[in-house]
C-alpha positions in Angstrom: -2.8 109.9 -75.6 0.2 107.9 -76.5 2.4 110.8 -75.6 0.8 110.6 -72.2 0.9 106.9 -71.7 4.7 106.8 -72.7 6.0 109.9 -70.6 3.9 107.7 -67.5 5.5 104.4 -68.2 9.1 106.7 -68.3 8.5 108.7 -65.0 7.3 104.9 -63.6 10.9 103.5 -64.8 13.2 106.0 -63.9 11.6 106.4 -60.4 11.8 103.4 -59.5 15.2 103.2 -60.6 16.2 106.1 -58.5 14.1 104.5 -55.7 16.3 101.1 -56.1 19.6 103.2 -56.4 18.6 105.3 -52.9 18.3 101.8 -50.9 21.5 100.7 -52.6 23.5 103.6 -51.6 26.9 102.3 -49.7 27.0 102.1 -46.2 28.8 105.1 -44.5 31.1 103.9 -41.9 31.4 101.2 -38.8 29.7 103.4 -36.2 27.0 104.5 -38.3 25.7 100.8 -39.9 26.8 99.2 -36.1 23.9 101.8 -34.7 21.8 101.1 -37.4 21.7 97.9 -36.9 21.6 97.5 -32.8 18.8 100.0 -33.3 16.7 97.5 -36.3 17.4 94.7 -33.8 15.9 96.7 -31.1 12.5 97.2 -33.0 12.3 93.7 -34.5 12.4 92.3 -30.5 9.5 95.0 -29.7 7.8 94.0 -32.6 7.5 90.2 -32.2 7.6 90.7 -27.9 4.2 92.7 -28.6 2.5 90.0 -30.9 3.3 87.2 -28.3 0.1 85.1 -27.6 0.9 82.0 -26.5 4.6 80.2 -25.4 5.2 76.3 -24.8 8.7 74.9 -23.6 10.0 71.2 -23.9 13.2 70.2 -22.1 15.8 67.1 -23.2 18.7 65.9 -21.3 21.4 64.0 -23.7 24.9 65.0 -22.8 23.7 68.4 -20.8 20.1 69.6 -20.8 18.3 71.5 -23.6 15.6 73.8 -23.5 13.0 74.7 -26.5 10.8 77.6 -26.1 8.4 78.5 -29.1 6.2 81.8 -28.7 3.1 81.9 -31.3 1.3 84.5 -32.4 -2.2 84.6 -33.9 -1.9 85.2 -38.0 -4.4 87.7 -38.0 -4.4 91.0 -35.5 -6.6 90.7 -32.6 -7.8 87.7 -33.4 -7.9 84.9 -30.4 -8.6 81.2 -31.4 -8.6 78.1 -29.6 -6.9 76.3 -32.8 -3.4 76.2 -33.4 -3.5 76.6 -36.8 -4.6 79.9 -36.7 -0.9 80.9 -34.8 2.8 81.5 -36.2 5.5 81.1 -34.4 7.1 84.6 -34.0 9.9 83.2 -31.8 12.1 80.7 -31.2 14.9 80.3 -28.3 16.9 77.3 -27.6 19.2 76.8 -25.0 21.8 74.0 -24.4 23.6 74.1 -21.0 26.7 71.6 -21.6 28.3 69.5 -19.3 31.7 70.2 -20.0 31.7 73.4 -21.9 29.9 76.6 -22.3 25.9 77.4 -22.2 24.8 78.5 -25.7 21.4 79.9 -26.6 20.2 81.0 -29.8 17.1 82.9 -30.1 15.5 83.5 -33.2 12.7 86.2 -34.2 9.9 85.4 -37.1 7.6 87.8 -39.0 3.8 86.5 -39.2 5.0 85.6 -42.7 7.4 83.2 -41.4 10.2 84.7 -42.7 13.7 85.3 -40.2 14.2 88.9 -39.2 16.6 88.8 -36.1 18.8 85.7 -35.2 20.9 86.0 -31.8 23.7 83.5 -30.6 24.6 83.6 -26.7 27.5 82.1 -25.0 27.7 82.1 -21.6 24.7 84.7 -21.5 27.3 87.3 -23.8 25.8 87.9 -27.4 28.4 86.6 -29.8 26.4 87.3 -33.3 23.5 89.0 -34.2 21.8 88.9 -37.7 18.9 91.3 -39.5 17.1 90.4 -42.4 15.4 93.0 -43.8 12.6 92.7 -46.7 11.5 94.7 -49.1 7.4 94.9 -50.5 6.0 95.9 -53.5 2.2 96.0 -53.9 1.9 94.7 -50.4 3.9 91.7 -51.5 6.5 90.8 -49.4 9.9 89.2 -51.8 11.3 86.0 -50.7 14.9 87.0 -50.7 16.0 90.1 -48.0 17.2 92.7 -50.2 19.5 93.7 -46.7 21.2 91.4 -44.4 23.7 92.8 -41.5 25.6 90.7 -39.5 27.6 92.1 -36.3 30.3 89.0 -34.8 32.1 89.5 -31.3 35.0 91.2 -31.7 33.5 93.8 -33.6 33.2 93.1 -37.1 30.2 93.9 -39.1 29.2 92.4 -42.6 26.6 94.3 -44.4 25.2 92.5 -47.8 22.6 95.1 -50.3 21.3 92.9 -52.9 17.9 94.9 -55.3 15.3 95.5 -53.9 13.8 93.2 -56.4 13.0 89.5 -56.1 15.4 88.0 -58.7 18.1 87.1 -56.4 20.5 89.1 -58.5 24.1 89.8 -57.6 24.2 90.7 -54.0 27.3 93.4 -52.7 29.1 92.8 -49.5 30.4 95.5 -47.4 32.9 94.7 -44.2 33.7 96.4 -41.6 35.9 96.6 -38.3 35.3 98.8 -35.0 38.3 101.5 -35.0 41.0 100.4 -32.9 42.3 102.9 -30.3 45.5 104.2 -31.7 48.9 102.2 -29.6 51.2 104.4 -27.2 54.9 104.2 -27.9 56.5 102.2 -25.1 59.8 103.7 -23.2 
């Protein structure tokens, strides 16, 4: 029985060891982790766009006008509720139109959780940055920390940071990358 118990606890181990080691693998190239992401980004907006239940706006005028728009969702699936405790907010978007410079918006996406998945910065209605937090679960507990963050800057440059997929904030690896440039032609 002990025999049992131990070769159990060793299969547990060494799987999930190989199960952390498969998530850490390194990113392949530029093209592949840029689709990768654009396509995660895509979901997450489906995702919380779905969930929407409820949107309220407030507008400010300081210097150039501002525009707040939170979208709630309720906390539990198919649930509808009259009391506003019983929502999240799922999104956030905020737009400044500037008086003497350029209109910035930055839109941000939530999980029922609360927790950031998908942060977008605009300027002048172009998308300048994206970010993706993604978290992992174990026993249907989500960890606090995203064990993979990608962030894609204008320009074309993508940072990509693995940490484990376990919740002890350990030492995090950062990958970087660049969009290949198209080769130059010799001048006359």
């Amino acid at each position: 029985m002990k025999n049992c118990l131990l070769l159990l606890l060793l299969s547990w181990l060494l799987a999930g060891s190989l199960v952390a080691h498969a998530q850490d693998a390194p990113p392949t190239n530029y093209q592949t982790e840029h689709d990768l992401l654009w396509q995660r980004a895509a979901q997450v907006r489906t995702l919380v766009e779905a969930r929407i239940a409820r949107s309220h706006s407030s507008f400010l005028a300081l210097g150039g006008t501002s525009r707040r728009t939170i979208s709630l969702a309720p906390r539990r699936q198919n649930a509808v509720s009259a009391k506003p405790s019983d929502y999240r907010v799922v999104k956030k978007e905020i737009t400044k139109h500037k008086t003497h410079t350029a209109d910035v918006t930055k839109v941000y996406y939530y999980a029922i959780s609360g927790k950031l998945l998908l942060s977008e910065l605009y300027q002048q209605h172009q998308l300048v940055r994206l970010q993706l937090y993604e978290y992992s679960e174990r026993n249907g507990r989500a960890f606090n920390h995203p064990f993979r963050a990608s962030e894609w800057v204008r320009g074309d440059y993508l940072r990509l940071i693995i940490r484990n997929a376990t919740d002890d904030g350990g030492p995090a690896r950062s990958y970087y990358f660049t969009a290949p440039r198209p080769p130059e032609q010799a001048g006359n």
